[in-house]
C-alpha positions as CSV (number, residue, x, y, z in Angstrom):
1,X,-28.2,2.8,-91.6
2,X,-29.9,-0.4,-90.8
3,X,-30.3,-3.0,-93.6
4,X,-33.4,-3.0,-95.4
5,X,-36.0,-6.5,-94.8
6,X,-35.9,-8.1,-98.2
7,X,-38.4,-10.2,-99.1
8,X,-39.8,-11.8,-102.0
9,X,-43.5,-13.9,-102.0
10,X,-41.4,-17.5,-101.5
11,X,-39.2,-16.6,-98.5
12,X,-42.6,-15.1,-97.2
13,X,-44.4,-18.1,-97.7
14,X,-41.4,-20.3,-96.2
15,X,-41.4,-17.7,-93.3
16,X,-45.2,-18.4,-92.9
17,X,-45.0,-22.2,-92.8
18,X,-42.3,-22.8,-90.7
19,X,-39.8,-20.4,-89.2
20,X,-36.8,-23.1,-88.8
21,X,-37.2,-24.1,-92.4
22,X,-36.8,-20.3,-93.5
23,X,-33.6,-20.2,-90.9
24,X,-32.1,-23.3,-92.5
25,X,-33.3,-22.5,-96.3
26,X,-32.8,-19.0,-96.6
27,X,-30.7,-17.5,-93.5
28,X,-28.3,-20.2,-93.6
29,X,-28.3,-21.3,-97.1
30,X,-28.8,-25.0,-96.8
31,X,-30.1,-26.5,-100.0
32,X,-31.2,-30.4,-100.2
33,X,-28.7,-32.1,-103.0
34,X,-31.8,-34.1,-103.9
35,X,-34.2,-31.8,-105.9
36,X,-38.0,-31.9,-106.4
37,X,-39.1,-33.4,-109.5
38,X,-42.3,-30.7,-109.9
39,X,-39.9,-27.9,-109.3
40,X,-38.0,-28.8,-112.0
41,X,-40.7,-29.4,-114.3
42,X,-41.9,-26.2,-112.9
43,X,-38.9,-24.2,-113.6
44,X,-39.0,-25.9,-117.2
45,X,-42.3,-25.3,-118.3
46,X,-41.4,-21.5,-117.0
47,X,-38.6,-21.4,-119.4
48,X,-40.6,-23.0,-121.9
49,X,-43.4,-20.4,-122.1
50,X,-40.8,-17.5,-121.4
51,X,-38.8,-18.8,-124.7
52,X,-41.8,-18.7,-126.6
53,X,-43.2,-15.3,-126.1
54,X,-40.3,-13.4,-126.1
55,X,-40.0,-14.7,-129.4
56,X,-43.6,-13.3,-130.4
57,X,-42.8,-10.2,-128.4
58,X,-39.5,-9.7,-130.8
59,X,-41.2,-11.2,-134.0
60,X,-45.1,-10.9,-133.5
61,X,-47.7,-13.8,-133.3
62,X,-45.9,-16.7,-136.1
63,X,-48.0,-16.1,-140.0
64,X,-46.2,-18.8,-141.3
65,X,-45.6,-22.9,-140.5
66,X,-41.7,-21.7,-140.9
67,X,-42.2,-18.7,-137.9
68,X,-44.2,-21.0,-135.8
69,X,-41.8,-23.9,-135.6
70,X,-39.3,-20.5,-134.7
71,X,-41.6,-20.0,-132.2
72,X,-42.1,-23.4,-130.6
73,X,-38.2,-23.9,-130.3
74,X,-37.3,-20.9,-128.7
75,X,-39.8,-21.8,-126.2
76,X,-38.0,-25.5,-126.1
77,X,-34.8,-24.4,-126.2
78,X,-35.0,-22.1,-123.0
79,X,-37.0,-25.0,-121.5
80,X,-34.1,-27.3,-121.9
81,X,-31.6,-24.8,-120.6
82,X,-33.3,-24.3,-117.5
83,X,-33.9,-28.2,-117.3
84,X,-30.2,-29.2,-117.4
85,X,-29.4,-26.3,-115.2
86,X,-31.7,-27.8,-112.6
87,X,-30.2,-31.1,-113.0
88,X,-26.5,-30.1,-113.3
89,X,-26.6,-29.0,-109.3
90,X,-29.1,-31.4,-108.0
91,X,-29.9,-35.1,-107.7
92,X,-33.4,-36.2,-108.6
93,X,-35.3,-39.5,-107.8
94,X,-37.0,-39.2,-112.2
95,X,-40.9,-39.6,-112.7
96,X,-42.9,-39.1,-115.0
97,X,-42.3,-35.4,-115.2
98,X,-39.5,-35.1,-117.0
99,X,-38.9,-33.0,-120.0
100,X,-40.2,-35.3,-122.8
101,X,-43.6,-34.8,-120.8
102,X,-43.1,-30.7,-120.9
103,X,-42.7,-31.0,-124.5
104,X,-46.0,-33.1,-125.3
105,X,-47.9,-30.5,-122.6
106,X,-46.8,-27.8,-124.6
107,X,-47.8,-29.0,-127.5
108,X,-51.4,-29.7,-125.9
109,X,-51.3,-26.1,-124.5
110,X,-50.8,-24.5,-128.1
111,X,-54.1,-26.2,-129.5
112,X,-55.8,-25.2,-126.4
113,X,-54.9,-21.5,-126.7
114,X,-54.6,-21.7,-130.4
115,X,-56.4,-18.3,-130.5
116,X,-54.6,-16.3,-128.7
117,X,-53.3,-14.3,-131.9
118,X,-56.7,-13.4,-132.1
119,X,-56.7,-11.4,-129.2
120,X,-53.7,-10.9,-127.0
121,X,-51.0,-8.7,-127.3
122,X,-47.7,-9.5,-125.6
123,X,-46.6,-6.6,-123.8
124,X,-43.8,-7.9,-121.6
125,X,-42.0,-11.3,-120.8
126,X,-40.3,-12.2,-117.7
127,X,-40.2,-8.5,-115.6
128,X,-38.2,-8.6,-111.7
129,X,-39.5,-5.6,-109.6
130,X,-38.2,-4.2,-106.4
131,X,-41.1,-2.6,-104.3
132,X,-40.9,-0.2,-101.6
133,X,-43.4,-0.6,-98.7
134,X,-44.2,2.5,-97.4
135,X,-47.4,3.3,-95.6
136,X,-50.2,4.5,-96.6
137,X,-53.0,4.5,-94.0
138,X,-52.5,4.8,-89.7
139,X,-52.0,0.9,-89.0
140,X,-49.6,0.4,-91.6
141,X,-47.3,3.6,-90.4
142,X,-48.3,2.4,-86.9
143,X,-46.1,-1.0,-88.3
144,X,-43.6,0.6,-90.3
145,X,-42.2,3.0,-88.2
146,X,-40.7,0.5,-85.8
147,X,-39.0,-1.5,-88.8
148,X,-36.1,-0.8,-91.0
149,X,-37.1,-0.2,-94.6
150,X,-39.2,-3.3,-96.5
151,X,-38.5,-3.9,-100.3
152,X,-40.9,-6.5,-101.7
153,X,-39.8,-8.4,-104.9
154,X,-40.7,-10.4,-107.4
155,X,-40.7,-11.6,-110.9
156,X,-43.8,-11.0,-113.1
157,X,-43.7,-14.2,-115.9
158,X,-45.6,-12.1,-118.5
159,X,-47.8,-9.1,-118.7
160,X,-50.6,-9.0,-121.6
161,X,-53.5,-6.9,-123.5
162,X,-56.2,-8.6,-123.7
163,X,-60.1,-7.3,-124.9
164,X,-58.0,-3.6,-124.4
165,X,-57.0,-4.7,-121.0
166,X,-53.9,-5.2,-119.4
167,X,-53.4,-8.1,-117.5
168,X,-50.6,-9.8,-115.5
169,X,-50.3,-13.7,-116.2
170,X,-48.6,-16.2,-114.2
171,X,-48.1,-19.9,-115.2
172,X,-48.6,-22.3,-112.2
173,X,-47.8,-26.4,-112.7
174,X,-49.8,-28.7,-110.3
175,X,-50.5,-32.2,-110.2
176,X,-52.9,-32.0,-107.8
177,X,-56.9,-31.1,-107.9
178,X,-57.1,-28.3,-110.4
179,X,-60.6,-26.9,-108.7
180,X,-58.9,-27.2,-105.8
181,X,-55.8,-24.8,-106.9
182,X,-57.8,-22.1,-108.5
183,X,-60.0,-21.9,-105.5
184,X,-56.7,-21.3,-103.3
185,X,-55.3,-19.5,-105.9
186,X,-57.7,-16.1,-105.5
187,X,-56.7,-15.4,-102.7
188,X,-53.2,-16.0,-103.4
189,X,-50.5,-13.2,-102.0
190,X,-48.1,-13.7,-104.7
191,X,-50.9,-12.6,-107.2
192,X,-52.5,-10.2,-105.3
193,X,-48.7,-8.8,-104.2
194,X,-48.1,-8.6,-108.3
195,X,-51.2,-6.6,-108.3
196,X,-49.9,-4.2,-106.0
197,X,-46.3,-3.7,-107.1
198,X,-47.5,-3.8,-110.8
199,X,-48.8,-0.7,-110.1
200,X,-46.7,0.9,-107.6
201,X,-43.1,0.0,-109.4
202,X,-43.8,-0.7,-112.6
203,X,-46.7,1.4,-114.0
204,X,-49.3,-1.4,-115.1
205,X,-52.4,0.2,-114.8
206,X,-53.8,-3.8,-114.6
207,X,-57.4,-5.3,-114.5
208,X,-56.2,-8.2,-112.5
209,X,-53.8,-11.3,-113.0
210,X,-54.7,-14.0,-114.9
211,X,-53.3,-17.6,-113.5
212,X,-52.4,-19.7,-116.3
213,X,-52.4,-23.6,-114.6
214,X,-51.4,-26.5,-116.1
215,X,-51.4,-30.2,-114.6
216,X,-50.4,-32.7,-115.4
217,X,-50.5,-36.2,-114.0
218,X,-49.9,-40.3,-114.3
219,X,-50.4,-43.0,-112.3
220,X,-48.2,-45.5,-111.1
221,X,-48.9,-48.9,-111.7
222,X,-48.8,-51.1,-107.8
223,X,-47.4,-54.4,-109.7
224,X,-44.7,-53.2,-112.5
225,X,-43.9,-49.7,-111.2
226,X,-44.2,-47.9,-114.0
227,X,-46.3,-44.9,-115.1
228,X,-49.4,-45.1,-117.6
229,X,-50.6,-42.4,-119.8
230,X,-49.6,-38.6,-118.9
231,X,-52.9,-36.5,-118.4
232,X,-52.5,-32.7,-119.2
233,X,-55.2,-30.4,-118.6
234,X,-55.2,-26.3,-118.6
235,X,-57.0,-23.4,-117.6
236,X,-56.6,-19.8,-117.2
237,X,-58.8,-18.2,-115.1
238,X,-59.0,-14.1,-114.4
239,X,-58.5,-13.2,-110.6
240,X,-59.6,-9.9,-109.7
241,X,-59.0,-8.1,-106.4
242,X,-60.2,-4.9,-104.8
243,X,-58.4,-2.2,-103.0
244,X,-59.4,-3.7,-99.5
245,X,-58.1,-7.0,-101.2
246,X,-55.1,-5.4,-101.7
247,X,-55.0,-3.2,-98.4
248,X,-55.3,-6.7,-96.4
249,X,-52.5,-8.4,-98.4
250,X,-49.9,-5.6,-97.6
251,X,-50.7,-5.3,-94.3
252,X,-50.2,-8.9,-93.5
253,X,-46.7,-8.5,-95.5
254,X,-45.7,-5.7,-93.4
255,X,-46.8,-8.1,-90.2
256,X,-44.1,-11.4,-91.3
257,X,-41.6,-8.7,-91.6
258,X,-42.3,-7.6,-88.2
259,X,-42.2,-11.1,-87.2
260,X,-39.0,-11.9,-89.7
261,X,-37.2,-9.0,-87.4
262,X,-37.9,-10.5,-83.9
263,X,-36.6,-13.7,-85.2
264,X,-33.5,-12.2,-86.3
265,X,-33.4,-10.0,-83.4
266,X,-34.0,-13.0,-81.0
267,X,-32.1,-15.9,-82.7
268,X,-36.0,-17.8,-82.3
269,X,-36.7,-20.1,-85.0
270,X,-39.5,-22.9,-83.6
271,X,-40.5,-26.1,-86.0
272,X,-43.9,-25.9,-87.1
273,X,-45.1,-28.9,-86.6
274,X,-48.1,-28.7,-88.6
275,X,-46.5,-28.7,-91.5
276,X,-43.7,-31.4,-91.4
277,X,-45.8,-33.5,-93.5
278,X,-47.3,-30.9,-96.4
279,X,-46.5,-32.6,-100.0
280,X,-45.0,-35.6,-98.3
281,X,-42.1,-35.3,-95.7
282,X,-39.9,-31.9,-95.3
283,X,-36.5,-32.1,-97.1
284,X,-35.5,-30.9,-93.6
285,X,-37.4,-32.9,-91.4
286,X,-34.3,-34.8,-90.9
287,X,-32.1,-31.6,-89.9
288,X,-35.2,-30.7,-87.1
289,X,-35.0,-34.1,-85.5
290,X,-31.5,-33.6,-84.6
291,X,-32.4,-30.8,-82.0
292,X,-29.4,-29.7,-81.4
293,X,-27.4,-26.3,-82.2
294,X,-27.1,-25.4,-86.0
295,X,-23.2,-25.7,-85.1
296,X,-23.9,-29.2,-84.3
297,X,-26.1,-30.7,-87.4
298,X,-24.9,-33.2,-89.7
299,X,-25.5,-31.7,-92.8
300,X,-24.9,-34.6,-95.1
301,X,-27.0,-34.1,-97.7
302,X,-27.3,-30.4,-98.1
303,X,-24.7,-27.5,-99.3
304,X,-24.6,-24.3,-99.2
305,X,-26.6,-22.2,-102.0
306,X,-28.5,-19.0,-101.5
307,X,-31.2,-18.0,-103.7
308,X,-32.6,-14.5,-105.0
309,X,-35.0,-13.9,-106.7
310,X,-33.6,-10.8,-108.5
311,X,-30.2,-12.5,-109.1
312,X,-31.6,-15.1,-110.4
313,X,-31.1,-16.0,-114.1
């Protein structure tokens, strides 16, 4: 039987913006040891909000100063697990994001959606889904039946009732133009994929996704080098997509697998050169240059690490 395509909405968006950095990152396994500072504040804040809603999930919304500081440190004590995870198996140049600066942003997030007890009712924390793509119209069989079976997966951070309607909510950190994010951020695949495997795998008859961003930001002084004052800002804003929406989105999914195969099938992995410079300089921008055979690279600076999605903790 031929292996199923497995493929989650990071490894499709890797895929997408440069084929050789999905065949180092995710076909070979080669990790930078030098980590991202907004990943891991990323992955914190995450952790952070996961701690703190599980608790109200288990518990209900805190009616005392004594449940709410129970509250608040669940929430800060997964944060700080996944924080020293990240930095246990990584090396990080430290900014301003580091964990004090989670901390203070959470604290700024809770008086900004201080009435949420009001109306929202946590139905699920942290939920991984596996999602068969089968078709469902003439150009999608017309894909499909040429590949081996396509399982689409994910992790949904938290899905809520609010106003008698059931929403999925996903937490995004930035520190870049928060207009500028939400405006990408409808026509997002992950969120529109969550729409669609929400309902196919996991029965959530949903009104949408609500993206739940926070940035934050600081500049760096030119002539002492240090940081001023951290700037937080949130929104969460309701993105809502239609069954063509959603038609669209899956058919462009089924189309990277198609292209994910011939690469596999072919060995052919270009550089996209476009993108070398998204964010600041590729972590393996410096692997590229070498041109050479993957049995050839130095690979000082990287090791070995695969990730999953649905294995991970």
């Amino acid at each position: 039987m031929t292996n199923p395509i497995i493929l989650d909405n990071t490894k499709r968006s890797t895929f997408r913006q440069c084929k050789m950095k999905y065949f180092l990152q995710h076909v070979m396994g080669q990790q930078s040891d030098y980590g991202s500072t907004a990943i891991r504040y990323g992955t914190c804040w995450h952790g952070i909000q996961e701690g703190y809603y599980q608790w109200i999930k288990e518990n209900g919304w805190p009616t005392s100063p004594t449940e709410n500081m129970q509250a608040i440190a669940a929430g800060l004590e997964l944060g700080k697990t996944k924080w020293d995870k990240e930095s246990l198996t990584k090396q990080f140049f430290d900014d301003y994001k580091n964990f004090n600066t989670a901390a203070d942003a959470f604290s700024y997030f809770l008086d900004e959606f201080a009435g949420d007890k009001e109306y929202l009712t946590i139905l699920a924390t942290e939920t991984k889904f596996e999602c068969p793509i089968e078709p469902e119209n003439e150009a999608e069989d017309k894909l499909l039946s040429k590949l081996p079976p396509i399982i689409f997966t994910g992790r949904i951070d938290l899905t809520v009732e609010m106003d008698h309607l059931v929403w999925i909510l996903d937490f995004k950190t930035t520190g870049w133009i928060l207009d500028k994010v939400i405006m990408k951020a409808n026509r997002s695949p992950q969120l529109i994929g969550y729409s669609y495997a929400g309902k196919k795998v996991l029965g959530l008859d949903t009104s949408g996704c609500l993206a739940s961003f926070h940035y934050v930001g600081a500049s760096k002084s030119k002539k002492t080098g240090e940081y001023g004052p951290t700037r937080y800002s949130f929104r969460r804003v309701p993105q809502l997509y239609t069954d063509e929406d959603i038609a669209a989105w899956k058919l462009s999914f089924i189309d990277t697998c198609r292209e994910i195969k011939y690469s596999m099938d072919n060995n052919s992995w270009p550089e996209s050169f476009d993108n070398c410079y998204d964010y600041g300089a590729c972590q393996y921008l410096r692997l590229c240059q070498q041109h050479c055979e993957y049995e050839r690279l130095n690979l000082k600076g990287f090791h070995e690490e695969f990730w999953d999605v649905i294995e991970e903790e």
